[in-house]
KEKE-3310 file (N, C-alpha, C; in steps of 0.2 Angstrom, whole numbers, plus 5000, padded with zeros to 4 digits):
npx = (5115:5098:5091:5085:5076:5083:5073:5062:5066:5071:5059:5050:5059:5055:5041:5044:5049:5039:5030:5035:5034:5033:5030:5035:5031:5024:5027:5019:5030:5040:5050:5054:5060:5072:5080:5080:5089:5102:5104:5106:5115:5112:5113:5114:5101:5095:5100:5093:5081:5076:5079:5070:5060:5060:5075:5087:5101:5114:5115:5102:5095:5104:5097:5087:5093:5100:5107:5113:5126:5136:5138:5147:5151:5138:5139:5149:5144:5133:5138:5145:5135:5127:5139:5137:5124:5112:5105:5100:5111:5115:5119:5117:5115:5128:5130:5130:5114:5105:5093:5081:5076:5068:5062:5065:5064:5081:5089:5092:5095:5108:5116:5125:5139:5139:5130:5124:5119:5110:5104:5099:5089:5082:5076:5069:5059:5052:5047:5036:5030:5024:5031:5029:5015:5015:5023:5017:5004:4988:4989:5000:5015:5032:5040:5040:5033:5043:5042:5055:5059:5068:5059:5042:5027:5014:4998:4999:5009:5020:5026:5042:5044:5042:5050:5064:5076:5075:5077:5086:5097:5094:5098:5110:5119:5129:5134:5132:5134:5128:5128:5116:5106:5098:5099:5112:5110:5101:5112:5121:5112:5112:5104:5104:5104:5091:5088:5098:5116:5121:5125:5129:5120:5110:5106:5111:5108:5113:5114:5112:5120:5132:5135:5133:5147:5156:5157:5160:5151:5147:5151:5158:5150:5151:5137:5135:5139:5128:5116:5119:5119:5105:5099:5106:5098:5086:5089:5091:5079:5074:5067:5062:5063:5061:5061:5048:5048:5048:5059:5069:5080:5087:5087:5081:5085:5076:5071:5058:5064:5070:5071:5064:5053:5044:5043:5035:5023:5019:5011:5000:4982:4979:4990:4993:4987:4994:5004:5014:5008:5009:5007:4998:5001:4995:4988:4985:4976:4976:4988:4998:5011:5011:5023:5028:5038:5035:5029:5039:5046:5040:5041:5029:5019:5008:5005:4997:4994:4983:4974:4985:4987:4993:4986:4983:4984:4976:4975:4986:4997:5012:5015:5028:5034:5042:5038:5034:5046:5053:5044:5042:5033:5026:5013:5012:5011:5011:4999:4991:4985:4970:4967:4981:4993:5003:5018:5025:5036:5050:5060:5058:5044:5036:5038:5033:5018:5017:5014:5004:4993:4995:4992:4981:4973:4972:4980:4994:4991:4997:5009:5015:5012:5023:5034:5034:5037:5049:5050:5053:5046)
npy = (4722:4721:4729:4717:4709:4695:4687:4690:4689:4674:4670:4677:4667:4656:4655:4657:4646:4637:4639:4630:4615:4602:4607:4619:4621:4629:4631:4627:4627:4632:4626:4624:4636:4634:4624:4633:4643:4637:4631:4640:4655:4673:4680:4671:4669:4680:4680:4667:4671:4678:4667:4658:4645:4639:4634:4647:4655:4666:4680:4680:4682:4690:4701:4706:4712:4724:4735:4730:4720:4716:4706:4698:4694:4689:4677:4670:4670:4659:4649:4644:4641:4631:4622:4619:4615:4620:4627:4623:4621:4620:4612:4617:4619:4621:4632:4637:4635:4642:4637:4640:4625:4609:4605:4590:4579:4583:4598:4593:4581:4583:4586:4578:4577:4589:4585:4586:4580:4589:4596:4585:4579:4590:4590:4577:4581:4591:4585:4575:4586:4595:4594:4580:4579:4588:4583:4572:4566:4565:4563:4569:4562:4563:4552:4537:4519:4505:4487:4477:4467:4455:4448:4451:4443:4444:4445:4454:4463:4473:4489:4496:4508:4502:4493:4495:4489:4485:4496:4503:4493:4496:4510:4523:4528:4540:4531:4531:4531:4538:4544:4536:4548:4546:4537:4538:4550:4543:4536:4546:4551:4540:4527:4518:4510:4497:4488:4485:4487:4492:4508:4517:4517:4524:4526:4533:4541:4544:4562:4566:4559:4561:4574:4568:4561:4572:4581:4577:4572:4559:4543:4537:4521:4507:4498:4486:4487:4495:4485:4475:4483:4484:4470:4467:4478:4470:4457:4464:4469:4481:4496:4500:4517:4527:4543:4549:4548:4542:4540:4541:4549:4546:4532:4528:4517:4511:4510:4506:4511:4520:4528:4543:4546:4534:4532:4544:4540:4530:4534:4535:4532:4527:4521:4519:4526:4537:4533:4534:4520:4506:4493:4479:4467:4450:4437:4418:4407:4395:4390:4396:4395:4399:4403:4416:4425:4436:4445:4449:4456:4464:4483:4493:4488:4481:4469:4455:4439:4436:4425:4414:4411:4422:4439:4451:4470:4480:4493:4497:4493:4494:4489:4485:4471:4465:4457:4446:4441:4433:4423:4407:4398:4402:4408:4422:4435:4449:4459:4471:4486:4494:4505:4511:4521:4532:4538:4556:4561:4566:4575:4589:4588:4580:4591:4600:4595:4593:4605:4610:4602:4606:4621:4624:4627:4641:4644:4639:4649:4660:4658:4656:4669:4675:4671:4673:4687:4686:4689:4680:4664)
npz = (4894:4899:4915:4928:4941:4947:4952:4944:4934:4931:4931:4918:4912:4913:4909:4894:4892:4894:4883:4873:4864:4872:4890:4901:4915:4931:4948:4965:4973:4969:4963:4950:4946:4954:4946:4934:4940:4942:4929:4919:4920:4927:4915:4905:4905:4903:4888:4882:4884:4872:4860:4850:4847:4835:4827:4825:4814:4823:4815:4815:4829:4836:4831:4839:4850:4847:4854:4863:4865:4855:4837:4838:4849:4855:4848:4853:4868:4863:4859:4871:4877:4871:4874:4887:4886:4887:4880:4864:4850:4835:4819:4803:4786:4786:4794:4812:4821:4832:4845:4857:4872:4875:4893:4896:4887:4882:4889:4902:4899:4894:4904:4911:4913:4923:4932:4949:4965:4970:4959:4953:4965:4963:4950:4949:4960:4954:4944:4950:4955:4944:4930:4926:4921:4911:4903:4900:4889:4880:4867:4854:4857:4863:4866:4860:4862:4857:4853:4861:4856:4843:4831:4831:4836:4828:4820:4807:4795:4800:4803:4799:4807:4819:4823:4827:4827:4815:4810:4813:4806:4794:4794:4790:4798:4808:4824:4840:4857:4875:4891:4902:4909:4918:4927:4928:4937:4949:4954:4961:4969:4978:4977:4966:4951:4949:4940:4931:4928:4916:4910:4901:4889:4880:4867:4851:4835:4816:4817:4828:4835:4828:4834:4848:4849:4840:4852:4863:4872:4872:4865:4851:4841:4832:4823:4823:4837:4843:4841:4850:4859:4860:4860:4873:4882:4881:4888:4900:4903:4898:4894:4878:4871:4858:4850:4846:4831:4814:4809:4819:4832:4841:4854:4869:4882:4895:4914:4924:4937:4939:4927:4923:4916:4913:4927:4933:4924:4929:4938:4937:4931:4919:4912:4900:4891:4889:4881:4866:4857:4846:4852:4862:4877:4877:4885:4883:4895:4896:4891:4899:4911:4926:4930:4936:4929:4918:4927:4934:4926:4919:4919:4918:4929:4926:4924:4933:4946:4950:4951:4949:4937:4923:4921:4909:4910:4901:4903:4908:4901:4890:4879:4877:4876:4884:4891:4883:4876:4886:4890:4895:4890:4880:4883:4882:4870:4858:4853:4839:4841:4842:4834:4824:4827:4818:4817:4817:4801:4804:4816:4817:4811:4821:4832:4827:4827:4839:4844:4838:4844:4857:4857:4844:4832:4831:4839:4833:4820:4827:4830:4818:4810:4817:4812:4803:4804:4810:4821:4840:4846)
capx = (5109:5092:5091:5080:5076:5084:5066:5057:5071:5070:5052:5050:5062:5050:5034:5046:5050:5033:5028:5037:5030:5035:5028:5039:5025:5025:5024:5019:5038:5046:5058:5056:5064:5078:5081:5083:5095:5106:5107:5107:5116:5107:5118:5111:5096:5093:5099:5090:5074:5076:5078:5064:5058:5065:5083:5091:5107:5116:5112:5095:5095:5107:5095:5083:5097:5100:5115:5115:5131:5140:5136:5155:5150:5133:5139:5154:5139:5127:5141:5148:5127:5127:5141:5135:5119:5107:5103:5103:5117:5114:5122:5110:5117:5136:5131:5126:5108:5103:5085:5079:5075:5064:5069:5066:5071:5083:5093:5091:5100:5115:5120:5126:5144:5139:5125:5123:5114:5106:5102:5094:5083:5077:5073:5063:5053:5048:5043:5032:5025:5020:5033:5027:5009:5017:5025:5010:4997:4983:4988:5005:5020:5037:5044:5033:5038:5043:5045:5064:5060:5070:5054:5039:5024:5009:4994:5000:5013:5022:5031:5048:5046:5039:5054:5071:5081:5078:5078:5095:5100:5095:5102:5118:5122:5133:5130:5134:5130:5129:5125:5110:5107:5093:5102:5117:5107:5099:5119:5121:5108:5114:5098:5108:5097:5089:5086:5103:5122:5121:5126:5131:5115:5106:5108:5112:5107:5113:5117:5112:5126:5136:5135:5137:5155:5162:5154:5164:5146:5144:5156:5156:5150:5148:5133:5137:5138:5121:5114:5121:5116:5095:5102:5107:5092:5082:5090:5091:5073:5073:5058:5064:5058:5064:5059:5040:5045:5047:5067:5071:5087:5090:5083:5081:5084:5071:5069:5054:5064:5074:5066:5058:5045:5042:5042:5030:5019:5017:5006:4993:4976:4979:4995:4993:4985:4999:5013:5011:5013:5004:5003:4999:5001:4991:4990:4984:4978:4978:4996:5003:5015:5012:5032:5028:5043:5030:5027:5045:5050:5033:5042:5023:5016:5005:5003:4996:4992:4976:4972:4989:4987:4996:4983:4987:4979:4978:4975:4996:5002:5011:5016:5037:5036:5046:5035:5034:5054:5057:5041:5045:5028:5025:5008:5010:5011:5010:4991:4993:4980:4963:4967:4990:4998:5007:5022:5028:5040:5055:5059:5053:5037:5036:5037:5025:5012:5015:5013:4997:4991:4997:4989:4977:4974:4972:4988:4997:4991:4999:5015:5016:5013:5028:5040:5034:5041:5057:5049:5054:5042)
capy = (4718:4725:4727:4715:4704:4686:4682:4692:4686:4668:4670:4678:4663:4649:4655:4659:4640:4635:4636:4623:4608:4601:4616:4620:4625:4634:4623:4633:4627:4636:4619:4625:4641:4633:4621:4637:4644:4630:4629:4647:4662:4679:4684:4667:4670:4685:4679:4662:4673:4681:4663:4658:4637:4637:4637:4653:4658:4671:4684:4683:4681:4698:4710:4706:4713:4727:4738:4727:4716:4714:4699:4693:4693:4686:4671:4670:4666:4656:4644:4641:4640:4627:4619:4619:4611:4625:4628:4620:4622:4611:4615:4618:4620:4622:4636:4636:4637:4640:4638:4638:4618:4608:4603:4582:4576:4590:4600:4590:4574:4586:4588:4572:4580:4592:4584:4586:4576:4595:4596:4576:4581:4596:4588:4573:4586:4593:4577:4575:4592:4596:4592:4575:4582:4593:4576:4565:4569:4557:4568:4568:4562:4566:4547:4532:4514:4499:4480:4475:4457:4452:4446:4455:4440:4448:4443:4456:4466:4476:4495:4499:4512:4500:4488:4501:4486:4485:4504:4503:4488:4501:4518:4524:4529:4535:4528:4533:4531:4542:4539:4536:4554:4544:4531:4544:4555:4538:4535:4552:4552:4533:4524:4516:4505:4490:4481:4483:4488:4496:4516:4519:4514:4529:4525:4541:4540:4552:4569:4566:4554:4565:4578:4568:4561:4578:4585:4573:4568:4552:4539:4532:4515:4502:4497:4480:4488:4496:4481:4473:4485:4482:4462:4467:4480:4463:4455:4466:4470:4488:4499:4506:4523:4530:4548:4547:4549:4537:4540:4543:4551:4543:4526:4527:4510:4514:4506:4507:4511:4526:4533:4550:4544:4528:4533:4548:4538:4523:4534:4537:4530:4520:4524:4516:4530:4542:4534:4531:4513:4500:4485:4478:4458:4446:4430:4413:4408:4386:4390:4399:4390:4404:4407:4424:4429:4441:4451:4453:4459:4471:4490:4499:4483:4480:4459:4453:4431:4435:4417:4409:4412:4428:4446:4459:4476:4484:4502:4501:4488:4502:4484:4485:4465:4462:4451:4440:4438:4429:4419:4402:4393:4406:4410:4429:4437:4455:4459:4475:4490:4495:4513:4511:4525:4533:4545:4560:4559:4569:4581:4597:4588:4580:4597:4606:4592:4594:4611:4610:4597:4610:4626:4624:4631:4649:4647:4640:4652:4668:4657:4656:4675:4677:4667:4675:4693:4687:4688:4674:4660)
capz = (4895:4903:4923:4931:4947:4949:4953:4939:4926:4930:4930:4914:4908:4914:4906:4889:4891:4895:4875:4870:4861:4878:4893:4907:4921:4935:4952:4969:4979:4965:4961:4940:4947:4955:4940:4930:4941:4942:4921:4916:4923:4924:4907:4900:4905:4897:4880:4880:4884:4866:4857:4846:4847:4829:4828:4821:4813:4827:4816:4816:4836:4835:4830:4845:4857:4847:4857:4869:4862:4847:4837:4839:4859:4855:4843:4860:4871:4860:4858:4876:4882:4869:4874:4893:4886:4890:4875:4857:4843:4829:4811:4797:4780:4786:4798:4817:4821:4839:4849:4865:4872:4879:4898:4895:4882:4880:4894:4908:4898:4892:4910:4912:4914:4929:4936:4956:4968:4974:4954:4952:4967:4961:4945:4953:4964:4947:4940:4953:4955:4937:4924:4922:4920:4906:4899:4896:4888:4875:4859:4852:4861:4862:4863:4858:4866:4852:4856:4861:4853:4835:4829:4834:4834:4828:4814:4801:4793:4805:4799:4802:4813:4826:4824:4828:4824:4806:4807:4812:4800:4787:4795:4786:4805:4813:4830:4848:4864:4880:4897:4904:4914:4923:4929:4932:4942:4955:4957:4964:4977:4982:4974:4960:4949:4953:4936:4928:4928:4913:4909:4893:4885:4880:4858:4845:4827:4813:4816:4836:4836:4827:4838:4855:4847:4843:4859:4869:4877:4871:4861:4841:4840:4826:4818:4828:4845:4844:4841:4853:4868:4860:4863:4881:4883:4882:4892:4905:4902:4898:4888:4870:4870:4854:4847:4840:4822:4806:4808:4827:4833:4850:4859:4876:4885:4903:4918:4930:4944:4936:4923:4927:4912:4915:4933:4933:4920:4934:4944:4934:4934:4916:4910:4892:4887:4889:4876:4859:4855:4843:4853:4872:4877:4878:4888:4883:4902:4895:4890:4906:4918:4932:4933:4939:4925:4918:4931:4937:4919:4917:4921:4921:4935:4921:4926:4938:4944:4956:4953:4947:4928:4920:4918:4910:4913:4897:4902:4911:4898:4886:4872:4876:4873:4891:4896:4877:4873:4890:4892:4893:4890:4873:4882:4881:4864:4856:4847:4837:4844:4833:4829:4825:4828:4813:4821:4811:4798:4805:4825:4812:4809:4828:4836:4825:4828:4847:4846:4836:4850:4861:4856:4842:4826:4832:4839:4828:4815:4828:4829:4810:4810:4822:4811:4797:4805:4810:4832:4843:4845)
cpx = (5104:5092:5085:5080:5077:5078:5062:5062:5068:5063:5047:5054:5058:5044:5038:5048:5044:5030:5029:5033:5028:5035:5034:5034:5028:5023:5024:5026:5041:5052:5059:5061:5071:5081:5082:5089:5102:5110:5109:5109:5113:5108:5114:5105:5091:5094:5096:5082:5072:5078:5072:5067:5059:5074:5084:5097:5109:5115:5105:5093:5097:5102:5088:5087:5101:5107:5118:5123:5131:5139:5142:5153:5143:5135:5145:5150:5136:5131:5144:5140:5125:5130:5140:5128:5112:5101:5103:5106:5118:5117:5117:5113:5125:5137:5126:5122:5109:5096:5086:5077:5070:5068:5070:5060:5075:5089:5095:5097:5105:5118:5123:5134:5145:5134:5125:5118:5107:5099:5096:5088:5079:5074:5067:5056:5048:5044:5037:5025:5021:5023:5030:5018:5009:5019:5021:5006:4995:4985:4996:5012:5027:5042:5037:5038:5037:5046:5051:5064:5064:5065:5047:5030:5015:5005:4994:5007:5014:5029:5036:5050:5043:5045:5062:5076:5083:5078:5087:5100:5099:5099:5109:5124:5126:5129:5135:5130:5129:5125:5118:5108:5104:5095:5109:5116:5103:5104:5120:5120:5106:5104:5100:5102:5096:5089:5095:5109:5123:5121:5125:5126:5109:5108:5108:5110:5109:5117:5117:5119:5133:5139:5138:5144:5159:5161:5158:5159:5145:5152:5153:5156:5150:5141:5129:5135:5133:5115:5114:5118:5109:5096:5103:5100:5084:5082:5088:5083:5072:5068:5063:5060:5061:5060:5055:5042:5048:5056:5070:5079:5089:5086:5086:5081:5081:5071:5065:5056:5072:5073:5062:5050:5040:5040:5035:5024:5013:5013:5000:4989:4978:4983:4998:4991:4988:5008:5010:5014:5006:5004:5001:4999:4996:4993:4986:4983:4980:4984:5001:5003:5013:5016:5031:5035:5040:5029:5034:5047:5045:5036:5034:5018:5009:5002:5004:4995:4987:4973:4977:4991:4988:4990:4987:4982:4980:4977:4982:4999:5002:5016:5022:5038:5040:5044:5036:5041:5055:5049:5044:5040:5026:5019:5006:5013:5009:5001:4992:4986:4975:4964:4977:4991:5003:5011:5024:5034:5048:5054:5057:5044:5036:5033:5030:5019:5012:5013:5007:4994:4990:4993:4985:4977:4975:4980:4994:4998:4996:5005:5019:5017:5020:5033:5040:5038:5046:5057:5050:5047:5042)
cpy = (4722:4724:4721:4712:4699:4684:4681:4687:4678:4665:4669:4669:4655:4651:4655:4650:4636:4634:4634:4618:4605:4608:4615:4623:4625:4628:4630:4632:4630:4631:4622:4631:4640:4630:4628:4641:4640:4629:4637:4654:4667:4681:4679:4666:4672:4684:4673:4663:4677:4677:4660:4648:4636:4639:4640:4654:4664:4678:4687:4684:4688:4703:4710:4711:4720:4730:4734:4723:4716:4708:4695:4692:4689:4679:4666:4666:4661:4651:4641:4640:4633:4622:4617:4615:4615:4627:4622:4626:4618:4616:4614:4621:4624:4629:4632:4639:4637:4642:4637:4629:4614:4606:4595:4582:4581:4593:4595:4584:4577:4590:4585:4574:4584:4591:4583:4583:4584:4596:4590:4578:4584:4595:4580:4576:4588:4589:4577:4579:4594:4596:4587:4574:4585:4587:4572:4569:4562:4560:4565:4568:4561:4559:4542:4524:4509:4494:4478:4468:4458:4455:4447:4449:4442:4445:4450:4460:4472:4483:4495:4503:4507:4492:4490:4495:4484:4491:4504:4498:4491:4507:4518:4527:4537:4535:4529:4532:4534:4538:4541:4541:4549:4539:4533:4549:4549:4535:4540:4554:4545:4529:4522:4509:4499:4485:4481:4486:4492:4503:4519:4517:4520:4530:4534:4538:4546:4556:4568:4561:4557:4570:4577:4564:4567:4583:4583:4571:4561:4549:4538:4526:4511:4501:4490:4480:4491:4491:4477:4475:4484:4474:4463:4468:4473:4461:4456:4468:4477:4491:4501:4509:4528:4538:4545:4550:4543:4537:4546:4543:4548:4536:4527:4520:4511:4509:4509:4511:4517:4532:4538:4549:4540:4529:4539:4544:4533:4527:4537:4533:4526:4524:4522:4519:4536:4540:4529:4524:4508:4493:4484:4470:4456:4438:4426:4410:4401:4387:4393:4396:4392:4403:4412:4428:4436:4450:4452:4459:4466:4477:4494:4492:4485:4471:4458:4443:4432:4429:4412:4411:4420:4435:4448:4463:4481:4492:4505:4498:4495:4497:4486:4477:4463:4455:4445:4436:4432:4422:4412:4396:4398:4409:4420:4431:4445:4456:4468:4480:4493:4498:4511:4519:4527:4538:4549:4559:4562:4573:4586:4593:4586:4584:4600:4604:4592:4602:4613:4608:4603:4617:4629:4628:4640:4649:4645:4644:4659:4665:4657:4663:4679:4676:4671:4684:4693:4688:4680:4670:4658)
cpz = (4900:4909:4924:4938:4945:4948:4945:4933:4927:4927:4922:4907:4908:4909:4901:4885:4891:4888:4870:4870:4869:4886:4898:4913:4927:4943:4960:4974:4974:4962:4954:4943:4948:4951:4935:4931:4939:4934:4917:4923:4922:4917:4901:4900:4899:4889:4879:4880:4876:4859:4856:4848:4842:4829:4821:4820:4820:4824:4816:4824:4836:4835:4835:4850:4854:4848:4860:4870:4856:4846:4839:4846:4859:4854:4850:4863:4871:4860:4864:4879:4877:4872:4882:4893:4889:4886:4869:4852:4840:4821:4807:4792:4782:4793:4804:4819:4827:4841:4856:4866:4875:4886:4897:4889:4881:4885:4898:4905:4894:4899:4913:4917:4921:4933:4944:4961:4969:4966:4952:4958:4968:4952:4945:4956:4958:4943:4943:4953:4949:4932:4921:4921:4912:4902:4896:4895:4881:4868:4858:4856:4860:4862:4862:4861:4857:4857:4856:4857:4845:4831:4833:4831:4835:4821:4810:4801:4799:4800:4803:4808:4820:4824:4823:4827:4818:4805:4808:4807:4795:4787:4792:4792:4805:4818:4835:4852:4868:4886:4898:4912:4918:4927:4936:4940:4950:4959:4963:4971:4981:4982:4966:4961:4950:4947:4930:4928:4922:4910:4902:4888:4881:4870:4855:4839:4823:4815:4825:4838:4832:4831:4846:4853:4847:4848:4862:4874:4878:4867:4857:4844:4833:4826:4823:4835:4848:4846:4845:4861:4863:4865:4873:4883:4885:4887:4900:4908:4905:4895:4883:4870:4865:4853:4843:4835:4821:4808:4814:4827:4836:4852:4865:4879:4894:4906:4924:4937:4944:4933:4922:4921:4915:4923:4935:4927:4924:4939:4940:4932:4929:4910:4903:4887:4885:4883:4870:4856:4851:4844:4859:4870:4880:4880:4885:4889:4901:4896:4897:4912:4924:4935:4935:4933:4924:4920:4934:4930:4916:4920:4923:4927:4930:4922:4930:4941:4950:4957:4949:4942:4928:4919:4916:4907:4906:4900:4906:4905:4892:4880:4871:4876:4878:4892:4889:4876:4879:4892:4891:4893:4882:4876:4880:4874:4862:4852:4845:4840:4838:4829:4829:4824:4824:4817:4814:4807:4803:4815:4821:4814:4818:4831:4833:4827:4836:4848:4845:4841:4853:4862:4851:4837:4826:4832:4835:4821:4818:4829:4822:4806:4813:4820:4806:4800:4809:4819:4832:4846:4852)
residu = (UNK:UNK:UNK:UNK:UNK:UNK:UNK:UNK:UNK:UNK:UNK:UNK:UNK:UNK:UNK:UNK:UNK:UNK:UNK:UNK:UNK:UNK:UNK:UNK:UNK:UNK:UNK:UNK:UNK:UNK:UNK:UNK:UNK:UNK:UNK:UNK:UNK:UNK:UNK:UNK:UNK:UNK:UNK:UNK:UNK:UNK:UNK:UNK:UNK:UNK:UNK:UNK:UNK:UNK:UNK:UNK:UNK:UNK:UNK:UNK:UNK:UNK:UNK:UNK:UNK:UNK:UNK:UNK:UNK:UNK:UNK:UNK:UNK:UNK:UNK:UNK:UNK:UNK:UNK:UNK:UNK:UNK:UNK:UNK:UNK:UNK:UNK:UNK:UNK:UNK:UNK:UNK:UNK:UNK:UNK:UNK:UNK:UNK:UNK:UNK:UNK:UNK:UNK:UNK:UNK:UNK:UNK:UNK:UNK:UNK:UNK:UNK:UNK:UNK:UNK:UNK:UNK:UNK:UNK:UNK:UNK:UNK:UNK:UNK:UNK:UNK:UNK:UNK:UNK:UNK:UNK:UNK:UNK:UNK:UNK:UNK:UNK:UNK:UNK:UNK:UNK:UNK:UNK:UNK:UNK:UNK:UNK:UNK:UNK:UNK:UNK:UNK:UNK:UNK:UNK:UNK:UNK:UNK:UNK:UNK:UNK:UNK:UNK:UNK:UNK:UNK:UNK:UNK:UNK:UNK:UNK:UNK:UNK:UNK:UNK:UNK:UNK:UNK:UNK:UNK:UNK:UNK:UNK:UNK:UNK:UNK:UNK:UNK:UNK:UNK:UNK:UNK:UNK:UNK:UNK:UNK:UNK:UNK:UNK:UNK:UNK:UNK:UNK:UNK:UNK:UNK:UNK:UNK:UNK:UNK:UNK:UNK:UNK:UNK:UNK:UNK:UNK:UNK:UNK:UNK:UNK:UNK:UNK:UNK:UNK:UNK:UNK:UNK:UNK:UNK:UNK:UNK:UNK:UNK:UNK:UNK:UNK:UNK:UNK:UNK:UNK:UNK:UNK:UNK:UNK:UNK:UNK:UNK:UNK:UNK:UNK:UNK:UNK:UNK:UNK:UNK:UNK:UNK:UNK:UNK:UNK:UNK:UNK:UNK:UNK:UNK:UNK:UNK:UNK:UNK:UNK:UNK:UNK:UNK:UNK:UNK:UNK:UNK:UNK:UNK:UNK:UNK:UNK:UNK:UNK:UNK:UNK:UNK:UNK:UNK:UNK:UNK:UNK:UNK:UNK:UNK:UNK:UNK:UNK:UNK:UNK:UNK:UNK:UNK:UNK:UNK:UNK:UNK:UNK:UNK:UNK:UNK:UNK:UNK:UNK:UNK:UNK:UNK:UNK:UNK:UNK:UNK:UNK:UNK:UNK:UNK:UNK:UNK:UNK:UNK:UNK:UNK:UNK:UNK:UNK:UNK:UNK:UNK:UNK:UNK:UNK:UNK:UNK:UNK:UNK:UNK:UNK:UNK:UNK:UNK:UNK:UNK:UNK:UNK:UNK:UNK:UNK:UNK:UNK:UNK:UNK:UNK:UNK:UNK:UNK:UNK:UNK:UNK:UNK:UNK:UNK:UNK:UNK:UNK:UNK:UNK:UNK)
# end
């Protein structure tokens, strides 16, 4: 491997991150630094710096490093950096592909396993400082929210991907669960959650649920038992924030008071405009009891009763249907948004449209040029 400095390497390894769909930026107390530390050793540094943001067979990664290592010693580390969650290792036509990843959605919730309080607090500071900067944006995002409700009460036809429980009633599955890092990590540092007892709720779909089974990250569920944690999710009054495409991997079940999303999302000026979602709610003010339910069960503090009667703030309301399921006067209701919100069909198309967003036709034509000659991306 090449000499370098700890600093410089790490350094090299944050900007190399930063060109993801999703950035990893540079913050002046240096916390991304220590977060890199912490996940990659210097050895796995250096080879995570020479992985491309498409995943590649080992021997196309191989001829990047030259002398450096033999591919048997290469294919050795690609697959313990994997399984350490540093990286991605995903199978692609019976072989194993490997890429670099983003940090959330991504690293950070494949650390469930090792995670340390020293870790969660330097993954919060970051939130703070400039990842969740790097996380929202008005263009194409990385999860999108759908309404927890059954039945989604709206004046027209409602698509699939904005109703995750008939996507699951149709999914050939399989289905797993894993824990929910964010909730894991507020344990940690003794600020264990406030809206609900619930860990294991963090859904799989597919091959992602294939993976956290024989990974031993996550557990196989039924079909039944998926369904089931949505029914809690409700209950407990959680956000569904699945993967923004047509046929998402993962559902996240969030709570305002954990959530590094939801959490970083809540401090911004009108935080509706930051997650892709096709509805907000609407009050009836005749109809409203002013039980204050509403306003307990609203995560983004989106409803207000300034004069008794239920508001809601469309520019925080981000249309997760908390506040509709449990009303018990029916005055609040879902109305669907002007312009909807179509997400990508698949995580291939997902990313490319983030990266468009991201870096624009120029750049996408020099990252296109980059894949075409076999350079990392």
């Amino acid at each position: 491997m090449q000499t370098t400095t700890p600093e410089s390497l790490y350094r090299r390894l944050q900007q190399h991150l930063d060109r993801m769909p999703v950035g990893f930026p540079a913050t002046q107390s240096g916390v991304e630094i220590r977060i890199l530390e912490r996940l990659f050793t210097p050895e796995e540094a250096e080879i995570a710096l020479e992985l491309s943001a498409i995943p590649e067979p080992a021997a196309t990664i191989h001829k990047r490093f030259k002398a450096r290592m033999t591919l048997a010693e290469l294919k050795h580390k690609l697959g313990q950096m994997g399984e350490k969650g540093n990286i991605l290792a995903w199978p692609i036509e019976g072989e194993v592909h490997y890429a670099k990843m983003i940090f959330v959605i991504g690293m950070y919730e494949r650390q469930c396993k090792t995670l340390t309080p020293e870790f969660e607090r330097d993954t919060r500071q970051y939130f703070e400082e400039a990842f969740g900067q790097a996380f929202h944006n008005k263009k194409t995002t990385q999860l999108r929210i759908v309404p927890v409700n059954r039945q989604i009460a709206v004046e027209r036809n409602v698509t699939t991907y904005d109703q995750i429980r008939a996507h699951l009633e149709a999914s050939p599955g399989p289905f797993a669960t894993i824990a929910c890092i964010c909730r894991h990590g507020k344990d940690l540092v003794g600020e264990s959650c406030k809206q609900t007892k619930l860990r294991d709720n963090c859904l799989m779909i597919g091959g992602a649920a294939q993976w956290a089974a024989d990974s031993g990250t996550g557990r196989a569920i039924s079909r039944e038992e998926m369904l089931d944690l949505l029914d809690q999710a409700d209950k407990e009054g959680l956000v569904l924030e699945p993967e923004n495409t047509k046929s998402p991997m993962f559902v996240c079940c969030c709570c305002g008071c954990c959530c590094g999303v939801l959490q970083s999302a809540k401090h911004l000026p009108n935080p509706a405009e930051y997650f892709s979602s096709n509805f907000y709610a609407a009050v009836a003010p005749d109809v409203c009891e002013s039980c204050g339910t509403c306003e307990v069960r609203c995560q983004m503090d989106a409803i207000s009763s300034p004069e008794g009667k239920a508001v809601v703030d469309r520019l925080r309301c981000i249309g997760c249907a908390l506040c509709v399921t449990t009303c018990p006067s029916g005055a609040l209701r879902l109305q669907p948004n002007e312009k909807p919100r179509i997400p990508p069909d698949d995580t291939k198309a997902l990313y490319i449209k983030m990266l468009q967003d991201r870096f624009g036709p120029w750049g996408m034509a020099k990252i296109g040029m980059k894949k075409m000659l076999g350079l990392k991306i």
